[in-house]
N, C-alpha and C positions, 0 to 999 in steps of 0.2 A: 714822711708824713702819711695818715691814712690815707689822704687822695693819691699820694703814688704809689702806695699797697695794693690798687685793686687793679684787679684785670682790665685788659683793654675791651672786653665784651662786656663787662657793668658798667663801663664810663665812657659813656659818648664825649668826644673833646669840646663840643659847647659846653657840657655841663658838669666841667669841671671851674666853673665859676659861678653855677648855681649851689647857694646856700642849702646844705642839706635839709633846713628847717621845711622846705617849701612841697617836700615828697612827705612829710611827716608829721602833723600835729597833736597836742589835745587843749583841751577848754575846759573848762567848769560846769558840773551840769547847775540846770537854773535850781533858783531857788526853792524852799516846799512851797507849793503851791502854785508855781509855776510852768509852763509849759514848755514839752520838750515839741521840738521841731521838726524833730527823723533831721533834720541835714545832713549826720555824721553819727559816730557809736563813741561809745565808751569803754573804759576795760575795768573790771571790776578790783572792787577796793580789797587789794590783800589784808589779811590778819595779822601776816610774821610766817612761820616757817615749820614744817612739822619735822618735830625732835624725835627721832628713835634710843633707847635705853642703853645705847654702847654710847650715846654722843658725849664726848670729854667737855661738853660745857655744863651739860647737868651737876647742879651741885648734889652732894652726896644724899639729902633729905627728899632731894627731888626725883634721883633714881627711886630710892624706897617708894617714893607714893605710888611712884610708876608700878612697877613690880607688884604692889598689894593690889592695884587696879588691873592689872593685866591677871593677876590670881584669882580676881574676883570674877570678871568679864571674861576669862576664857581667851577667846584672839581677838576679841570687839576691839579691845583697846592694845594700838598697835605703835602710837606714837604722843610725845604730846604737843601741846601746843605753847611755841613761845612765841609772844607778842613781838609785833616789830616794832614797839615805842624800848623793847629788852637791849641794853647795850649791846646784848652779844650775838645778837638776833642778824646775820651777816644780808638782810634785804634792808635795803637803806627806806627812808621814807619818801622821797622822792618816785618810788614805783609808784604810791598812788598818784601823783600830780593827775589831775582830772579825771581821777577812778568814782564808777559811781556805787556804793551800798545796794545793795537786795530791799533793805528795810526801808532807803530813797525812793522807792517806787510807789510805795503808798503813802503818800501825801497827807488825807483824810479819811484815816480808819473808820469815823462813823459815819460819813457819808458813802461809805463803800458799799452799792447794791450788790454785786455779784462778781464773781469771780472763773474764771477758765486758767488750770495748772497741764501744761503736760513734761514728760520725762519720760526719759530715757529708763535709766537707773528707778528700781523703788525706792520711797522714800525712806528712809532708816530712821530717822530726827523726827517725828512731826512734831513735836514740844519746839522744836529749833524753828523751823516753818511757820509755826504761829504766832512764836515769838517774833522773829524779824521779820514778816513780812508782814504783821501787826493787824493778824486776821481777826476779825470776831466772831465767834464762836456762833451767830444765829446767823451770818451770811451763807446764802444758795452758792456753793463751790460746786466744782465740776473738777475731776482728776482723770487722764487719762495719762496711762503710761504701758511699755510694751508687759507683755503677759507672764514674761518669766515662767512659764507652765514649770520648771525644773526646782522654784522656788517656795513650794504652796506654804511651807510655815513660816519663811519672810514676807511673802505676799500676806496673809492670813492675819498676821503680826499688825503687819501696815495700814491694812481694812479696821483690823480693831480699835489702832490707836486715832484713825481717824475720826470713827464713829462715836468716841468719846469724847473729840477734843471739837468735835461741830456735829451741829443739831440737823444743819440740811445741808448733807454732804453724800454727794456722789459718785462715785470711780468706777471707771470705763474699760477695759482693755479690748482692743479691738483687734482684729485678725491680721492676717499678713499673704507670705507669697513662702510655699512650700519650700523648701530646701536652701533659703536662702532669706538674707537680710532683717532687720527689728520693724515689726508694726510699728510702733513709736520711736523717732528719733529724735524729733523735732522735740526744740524747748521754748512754746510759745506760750505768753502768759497776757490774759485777758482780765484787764481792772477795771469794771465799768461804776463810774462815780454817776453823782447828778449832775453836772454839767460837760463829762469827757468819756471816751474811752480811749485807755492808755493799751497801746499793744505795744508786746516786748516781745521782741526775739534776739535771745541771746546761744552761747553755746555751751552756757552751766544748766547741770541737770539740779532737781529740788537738793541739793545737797552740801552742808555744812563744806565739806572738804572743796570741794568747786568752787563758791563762793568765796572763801577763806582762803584757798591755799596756791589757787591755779591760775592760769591767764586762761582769762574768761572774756570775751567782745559782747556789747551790752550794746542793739539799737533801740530807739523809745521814741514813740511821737505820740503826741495825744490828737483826738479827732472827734471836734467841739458834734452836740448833739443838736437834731435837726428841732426847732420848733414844737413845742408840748402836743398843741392841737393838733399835729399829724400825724397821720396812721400808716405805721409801717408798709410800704410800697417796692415793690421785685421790684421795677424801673430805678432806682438808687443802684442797683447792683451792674446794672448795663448801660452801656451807652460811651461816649468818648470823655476820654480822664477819668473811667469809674474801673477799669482796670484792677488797682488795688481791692477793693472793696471787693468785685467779685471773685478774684481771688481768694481771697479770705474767707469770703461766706462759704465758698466751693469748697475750702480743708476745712474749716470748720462743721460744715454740714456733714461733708462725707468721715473726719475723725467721730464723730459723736453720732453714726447711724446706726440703730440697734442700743441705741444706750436708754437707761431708767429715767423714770419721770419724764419723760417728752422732753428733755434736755434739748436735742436736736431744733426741737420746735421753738421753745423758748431763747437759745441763741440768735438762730437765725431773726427771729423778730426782734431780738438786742441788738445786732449789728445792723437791722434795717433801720433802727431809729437814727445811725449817725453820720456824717457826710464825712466824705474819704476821698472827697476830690481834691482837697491838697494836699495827700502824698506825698512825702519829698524820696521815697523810693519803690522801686518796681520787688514784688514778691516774687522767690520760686519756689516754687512747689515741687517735692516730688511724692508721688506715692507708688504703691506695689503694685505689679503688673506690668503687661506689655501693650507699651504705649504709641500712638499712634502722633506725628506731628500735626498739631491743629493750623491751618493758616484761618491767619482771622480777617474776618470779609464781615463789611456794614450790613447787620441784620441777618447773618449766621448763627447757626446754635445747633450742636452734636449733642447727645447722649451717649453715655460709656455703661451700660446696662450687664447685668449679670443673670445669667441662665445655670441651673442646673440639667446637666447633661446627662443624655438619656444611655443607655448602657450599653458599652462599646468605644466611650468615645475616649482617645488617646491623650495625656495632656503633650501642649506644647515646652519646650527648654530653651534655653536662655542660647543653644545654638540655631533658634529659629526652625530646628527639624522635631518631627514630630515620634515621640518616643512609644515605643510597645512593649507587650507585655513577653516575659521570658518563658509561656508557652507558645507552641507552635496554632499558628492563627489558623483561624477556622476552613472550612473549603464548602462554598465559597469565598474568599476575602470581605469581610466588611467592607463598604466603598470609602475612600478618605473621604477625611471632612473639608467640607467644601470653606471658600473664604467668604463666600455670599450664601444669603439663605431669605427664607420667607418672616416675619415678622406678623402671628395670625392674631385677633383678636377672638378672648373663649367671652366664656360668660363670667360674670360675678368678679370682671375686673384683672383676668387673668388672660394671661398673653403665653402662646407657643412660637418658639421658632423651628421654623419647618426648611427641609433642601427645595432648594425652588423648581424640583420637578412635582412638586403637591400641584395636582391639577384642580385640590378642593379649596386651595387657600383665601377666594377670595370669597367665600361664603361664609369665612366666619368659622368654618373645620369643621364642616360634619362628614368626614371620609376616614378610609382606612376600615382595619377591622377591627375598630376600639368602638363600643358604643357610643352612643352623644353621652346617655348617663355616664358612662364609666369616664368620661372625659369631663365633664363636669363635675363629679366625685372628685378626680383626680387634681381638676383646677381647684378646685375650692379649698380642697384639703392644704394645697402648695400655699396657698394666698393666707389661710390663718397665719393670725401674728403669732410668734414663737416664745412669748416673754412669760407664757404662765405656766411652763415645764424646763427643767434644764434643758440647755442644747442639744446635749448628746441624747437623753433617752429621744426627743422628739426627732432628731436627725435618723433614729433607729425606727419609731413607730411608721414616720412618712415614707422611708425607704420599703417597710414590708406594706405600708397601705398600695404605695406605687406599684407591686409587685400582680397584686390583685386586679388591676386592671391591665389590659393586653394595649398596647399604644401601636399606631399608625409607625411601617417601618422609616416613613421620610419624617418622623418627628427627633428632632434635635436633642432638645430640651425644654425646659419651663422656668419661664423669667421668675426669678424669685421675689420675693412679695416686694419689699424697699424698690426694686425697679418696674412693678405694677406703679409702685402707687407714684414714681417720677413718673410714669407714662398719664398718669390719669390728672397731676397735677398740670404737663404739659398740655392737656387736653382741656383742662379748666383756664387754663390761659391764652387757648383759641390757636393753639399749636399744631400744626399736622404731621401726623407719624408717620414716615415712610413704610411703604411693605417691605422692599428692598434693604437689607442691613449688612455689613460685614459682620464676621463672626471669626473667632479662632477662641482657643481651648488653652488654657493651663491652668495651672494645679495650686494651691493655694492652701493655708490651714487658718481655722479658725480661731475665736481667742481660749481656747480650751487644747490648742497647738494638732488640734485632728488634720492630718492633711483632705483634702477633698475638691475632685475637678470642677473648672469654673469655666462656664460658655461667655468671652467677653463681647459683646453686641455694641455695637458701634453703629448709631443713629442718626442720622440728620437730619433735624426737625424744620418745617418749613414755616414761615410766618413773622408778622412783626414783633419786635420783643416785647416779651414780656411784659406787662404795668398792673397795678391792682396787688390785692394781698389773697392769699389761702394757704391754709393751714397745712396745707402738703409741701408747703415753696420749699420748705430745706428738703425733702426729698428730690426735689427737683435742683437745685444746686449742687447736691452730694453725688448728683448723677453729670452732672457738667464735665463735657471731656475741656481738660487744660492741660498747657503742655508745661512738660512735668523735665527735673533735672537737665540735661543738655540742651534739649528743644525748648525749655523757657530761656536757657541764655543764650540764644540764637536767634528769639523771639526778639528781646529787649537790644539785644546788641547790635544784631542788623538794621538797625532804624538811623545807626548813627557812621561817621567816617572815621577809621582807624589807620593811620598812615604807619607800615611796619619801619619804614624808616625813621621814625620819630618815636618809635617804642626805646623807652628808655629801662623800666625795670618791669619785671613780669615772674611776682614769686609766690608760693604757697605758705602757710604755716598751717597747720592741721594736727590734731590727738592721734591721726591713724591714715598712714600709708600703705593701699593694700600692695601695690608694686607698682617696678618701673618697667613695666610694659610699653614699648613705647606707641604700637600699635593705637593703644589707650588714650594715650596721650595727644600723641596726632588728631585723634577725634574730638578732645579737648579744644585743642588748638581750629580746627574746623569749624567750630560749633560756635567760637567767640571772634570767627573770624581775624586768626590769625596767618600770614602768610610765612612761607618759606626759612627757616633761619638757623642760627649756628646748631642751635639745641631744639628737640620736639619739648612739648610743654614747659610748664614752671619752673623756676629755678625751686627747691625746697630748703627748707627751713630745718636743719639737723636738730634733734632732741639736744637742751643744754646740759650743761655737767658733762661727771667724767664716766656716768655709766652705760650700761648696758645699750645695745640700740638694735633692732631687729635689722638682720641682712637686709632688705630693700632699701637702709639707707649705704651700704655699702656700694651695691650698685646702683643707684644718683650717683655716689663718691667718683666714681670710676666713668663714668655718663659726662663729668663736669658738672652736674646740675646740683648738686648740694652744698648749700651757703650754710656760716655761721650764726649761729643767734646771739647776733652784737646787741649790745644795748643802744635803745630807740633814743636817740639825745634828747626828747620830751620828759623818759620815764625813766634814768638810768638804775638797771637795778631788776627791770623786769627779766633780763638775760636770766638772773638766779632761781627764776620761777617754773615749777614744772608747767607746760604747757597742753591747755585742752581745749583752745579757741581751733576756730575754722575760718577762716581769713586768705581770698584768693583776690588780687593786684594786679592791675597791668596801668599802667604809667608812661605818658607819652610827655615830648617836648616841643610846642608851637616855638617854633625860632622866631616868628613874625612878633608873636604875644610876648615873649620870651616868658612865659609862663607854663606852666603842666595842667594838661588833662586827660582824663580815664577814667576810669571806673573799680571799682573795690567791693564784693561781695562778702559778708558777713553771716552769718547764720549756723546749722545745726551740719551744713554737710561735710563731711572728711573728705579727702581725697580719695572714695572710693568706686567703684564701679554701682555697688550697691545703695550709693546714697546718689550720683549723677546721673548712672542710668548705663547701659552699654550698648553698643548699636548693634541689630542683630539683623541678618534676611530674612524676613519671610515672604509668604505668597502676595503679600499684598505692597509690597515695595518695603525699603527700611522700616524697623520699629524699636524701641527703646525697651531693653527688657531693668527695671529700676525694683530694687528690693526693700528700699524704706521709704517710712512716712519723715521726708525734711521738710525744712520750714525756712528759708533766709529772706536777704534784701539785698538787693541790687542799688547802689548809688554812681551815679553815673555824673561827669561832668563832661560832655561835649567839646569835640574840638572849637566849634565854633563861639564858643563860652570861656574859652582858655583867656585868663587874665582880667574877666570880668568882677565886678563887686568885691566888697571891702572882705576883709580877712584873710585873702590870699587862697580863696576859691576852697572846694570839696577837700584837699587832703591837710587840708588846716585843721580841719574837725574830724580827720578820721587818724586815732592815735593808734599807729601798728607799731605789737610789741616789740619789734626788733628792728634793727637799722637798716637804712636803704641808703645808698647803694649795699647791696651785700659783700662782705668777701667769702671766699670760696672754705670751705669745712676739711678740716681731718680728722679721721675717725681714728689716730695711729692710736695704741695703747688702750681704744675699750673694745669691751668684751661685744662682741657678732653671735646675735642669737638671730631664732627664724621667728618668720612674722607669725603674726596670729592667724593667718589662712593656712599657712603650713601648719600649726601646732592643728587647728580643725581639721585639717586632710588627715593627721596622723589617728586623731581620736574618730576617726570616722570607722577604724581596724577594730574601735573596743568599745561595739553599740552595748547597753545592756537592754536585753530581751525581756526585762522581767515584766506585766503587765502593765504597769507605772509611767514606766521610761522608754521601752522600746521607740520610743520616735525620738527622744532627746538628745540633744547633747551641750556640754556645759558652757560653749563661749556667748551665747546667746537666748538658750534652752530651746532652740529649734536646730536644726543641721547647719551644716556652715557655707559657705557661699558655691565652695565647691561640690559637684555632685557625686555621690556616696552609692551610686551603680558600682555592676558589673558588665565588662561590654557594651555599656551603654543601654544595660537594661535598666528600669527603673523597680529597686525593691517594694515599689508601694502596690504596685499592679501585680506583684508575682503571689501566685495561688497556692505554691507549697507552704506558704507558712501560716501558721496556725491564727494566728490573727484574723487572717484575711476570710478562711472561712466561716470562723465565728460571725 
């Protein structure tokens, strides 16, 4: 039978009389117009199956049409689609049992005020887009998705079809973290009606083939709006059980900073209109940079500020050590850059970070051998906004305006204008800046993919929080330190008890395993509070079918840690589905309750270092160096909740594609290719130099996770090439 197929480490002997149903469920999402409740996710409603032009079901009129469409389209058109209502269509209908539609999420197209989309992937379809998710053409949208710099005529493509198909529509692409990871990962989508706003985070990007063809996890709660007469209020965003919300306003503030039409401004006072105190799940966040763990204390609040650094200064790498340049350094040495500095206030709103041997700091900076003029020139110039010239020319002009002025040799850098104006907003809400800051240096590119070093400022603000409204408030959330990838599930998870002896199943399914490092993984297991055991992290979930699988599932293979993708007894049938959900499990057994509880995480992140984050030393104790912008939810049921309320508790409503207990995977008879961090180590041998591309490359259109030195030199700082001295 299958219970005596599986290993003795999947099947604890209590719980070989527990009903598989009870680790596994799904439900019906509610009706239109109904409200979803976050308790639990969904997996989205397949279409049927994508048919390639050799497959022996196509009838003979159905190859031709194919063929004249692929003559016509060039390689656009790569497969077709056969329905899964088609007899021959080999995914049963039973996959969707409680899947939910794209086009289910909007209930009330014409009550629909405004909308927030982000992705991964650019959008290809937007005719498909507006079709199913039954946009109208005069709603205020918002698009943010990663920048593809390596893309400019599908990108170019994308902007125009949008521009046609909506009247007030805006897209965003926002910057990232140099030699590593996607600005946009996260797939969050923001539906705000007249009585709700619907947040979804799921792990399909805007695209036909996701939606339609893949295992997708879909979570949804809506979150009734506060009272007409009241006027958006920061105190909604803080305070105990507001967690969520300030979360949210925090990615959302900080994804949309530098974006068109005061976007920024206009969200953050949409999300302040609605209350978020019932939650039924905790967010995690991760974004680019090296992160710092937050503990959270009543009536605490950080700032994560951004300075441009004055010249000389080295970025930091993701080994926590501080990199140079491949000439031979000056004599005398430049002094390192210190982890603490001054924090000065200039004029006209502008802010210098100084090393705290500035004996002028507390005057406001009139020292050194820079004039006050030239220093005020200099602030002022930094602090214009940047939106009525391209990036680049004006990153060019301020750089030679900067040159012109002679600067104090203890001056750092100069907080860039977005983190002026969180400081002025913290100061309009009766917040006091510290002089005192940490600081450290790395290197980051903007949404036009330029690399360029970044001073991270790390603040503690002192004071009661926040209450009242001003129009800076999203600047001041988008500066909110939160803790991001591991350190948020460390956050939420240490709050509760996790008995390793009663962990029953503990597995991953993901689109992308960067490796099986187990070092990695340890820190995984760390991080969720997991103790000592046969295997370091998750058991994984192998790709289905008979093809290809990149070597890192090889080694799981060989680890023990790589399970089959059986079918879920809810949804049989999903086994047949390529999979691009992100879905991480751990599952306990109360013998008292004789019931299960734990917790199950959903959202945009992969199994990778670059979407969790990886632990690094630096001078200031551990830090999380984290390369993408993700986005998920955290559902948690408590041990002390195990067997409470009707339905059979959290994993009744949480339907994972694949069966639990798991049996263990053989890879025999398919093909062992290398991952995609290997195939980017290789392409890092064949940069092209031509003006265009010299920083690109294709798996991402920024460099790849790994670093693309020589000896550990970084080629961005080296001054033989011709770039650098242009």
């Amino acid at each position: 039978s299958f219970q005596d197929r599986l290993p003795s480490r999947c099947l604890h002997p209590r719980s070989r009389v527990v009903a598989m149903s009870v680790w596994s469920g799904a439900r019906d999402p509610p009706a239109p117009g109904g409200w979803f409740d976050g308790q639990g996710f969904w997996l989205n409603e397949v279409a049927g199956e994508e048919v390639g032009e050799d497959d022996e079901r196509l009838f003979p009129e159905e190859r031709a049409d194919f063929e004249a469409q692929a003559d016509d389209a060039g390689d656009n058109i790569q497969y077709v689609e056969m329905s899964i209502d088609d007899e021959r269509c080999i995914i049963p209908r039973s996959a969707n049992s409680g899947a939910l539609r794209l086009g289910s999420l909007n209930h009330d197209p014409a009550g629909l005020r405004s909308a927030l989309l982000t992705s991964f992937d650019l959008i290809e379809d937007v005719a498909w887009l507006k079709g199913e998710l039954m946009l109208p053409g005069s709603v205020p949208l918002t698009f943010c998705m990663h920048p593809w710099p390596n893309k400019w005529q599908e990108r170019s493509n994308m902007i125009s079809d949008l521009l046609h198909s909506f009247e007030n529509c805006i897209f965003h692409f926002p910057g990232g973290l140099a030699n590593c990871g996607c600005s946009v990962h996260a797939k969050l989508i923001l539906l705000e009606f007249d009585d709700r706003l619907r947040v979804v985070l799921s792990s399909a990007n805007l695209k036909p083939v996701h939606w339609k063809f893949r295992n997708e996890a879909v979570w949804v709660q809506d979150f009734p709006r506060h009272p007409a007469q009241q006027q958006p209020d920061l105190s909604r965003f803080f305070g105990e059980g507001l967690d969520f919300g300030r979360v949210l306003g925090h990615f959302v503030a900080e994804l949309l900073e530098g974006s068109k039409c005061e976007r920024q401004r206009c969200w953050t006072e949409t999300l302040a209109a609605f209350d978020f105190s019932g939650a039924a799940a905790r967010l995690l966040p991760s974004c680019p940079g090296l992160a710092a763990h937050v503990a959270r204390r009543a009536g605490s609040l950080s700032l994560r500020l951004r300075a441009t650094p004055a010249e000389g200064v080295a970025p930091v790498k993701s080994t926590g050590k501080q990199e140079t340049s491949d000439q031979p350094p000056p004599s005398p040495p430049p002094p390192a850059f210190p982890s603490r500095a001054l924090l000065v206030p200039m004029r006209r709103g502008a802010w210098e970070v100084r090393r705290l041997d500035d004996g002028g700091a507390s005057d406001g900076g009139a020292s050194g051998s820079a004039s006050e003029a030239g220093r005020e020139a200099a602030s002022s110039v930094t602090a214009m906004p940047a939106a009525w010239m391209p990036g680049l020319i004006w990153r060019s002009i301020l750089s030679w305006i900067s040159t012109l002025h002679r600067r104090p040799a203890n001056i750092l850098g100069v907080l860039r204008p977005h983190s002026c104006e969180a400081l002025a907003a913290a100061q309009g809400f009766g917040l006091r800046i510290p002089q005192i800051v940490e600081v450290e240096v790395v290197e980051e590119v903007d949404e036009y993919g330029q690399p360029c070093l970044t001073i991270l400022v790390r603040a503690a603000l002192e004071g009661p929080s926040p209450s009242g409204w001003d129009p800076r408030a999203g600047a001041l959330l988008a500066h909110l330190e939160e803790n991001y990838g591991f350190y948020a599930l460390r956050e939420h998870l240490s709050q509760e008890v996790w008995r390793q002896e009663e962990e029953r199943h503990y597995v991953s399914i993901s689109s992308a395993v960067e490796s099986s490092d187990e070092a990695w993984f340890d820190d995984l297991d760390r991080f969720v509070g997991r103790a000592a055991a046969r295997w370091v992290g998750p058991q994984i979930v192998a790709p289905a079918g008979e093809g290809p699988v990149a070597d890192v599932y090889a080694s799981l293979q060989e680890q023990g840690r790589l399970v089959t993708h059986s079918a879920p007894q809810h949804s049989p049938g999903r086994e047949l589905i390529e999979n691009h959900s992100k879905i991480l499990v751990r599952q306990f057994w109360h013998p008292d309750a004789a019931a299960p509880y734990g917790w199950v995480y959903v959202g945009s992140h992969n199994l990778t270092k670059a979407a969790w984050g990886s632990a690094v030393e630096a001078e200031g104790g551990e830090r999380l160096w984290v390369g993408n912008r993700e986005l998920g939810v955290l559902l948690i049921q408590p041990r002390h909740e195990a067997g409470r309320g009707a339905g059979g508790g959290l994993f009744s409503r949480t339907p994972l594609p694949f069966r639990v207990p798991a049996l263990p995977a053989d890879l025999s008879g398919r093909e062992i290719g290398s991952t995609w961090v290997e195939q980017a180590e290789e392409q890092t041998e064949q940069w092209d130099w031509s003006t265009q591309n010299w920083w690109q490359q294709e798996w991402n259109g920024w460099s790849s996770w790994s670093d693309d030195e020589e000896d550990g030199q970084d080629w961005r700082l080296a001054k033989r090439n011709w770039w650098w001295w242009a």
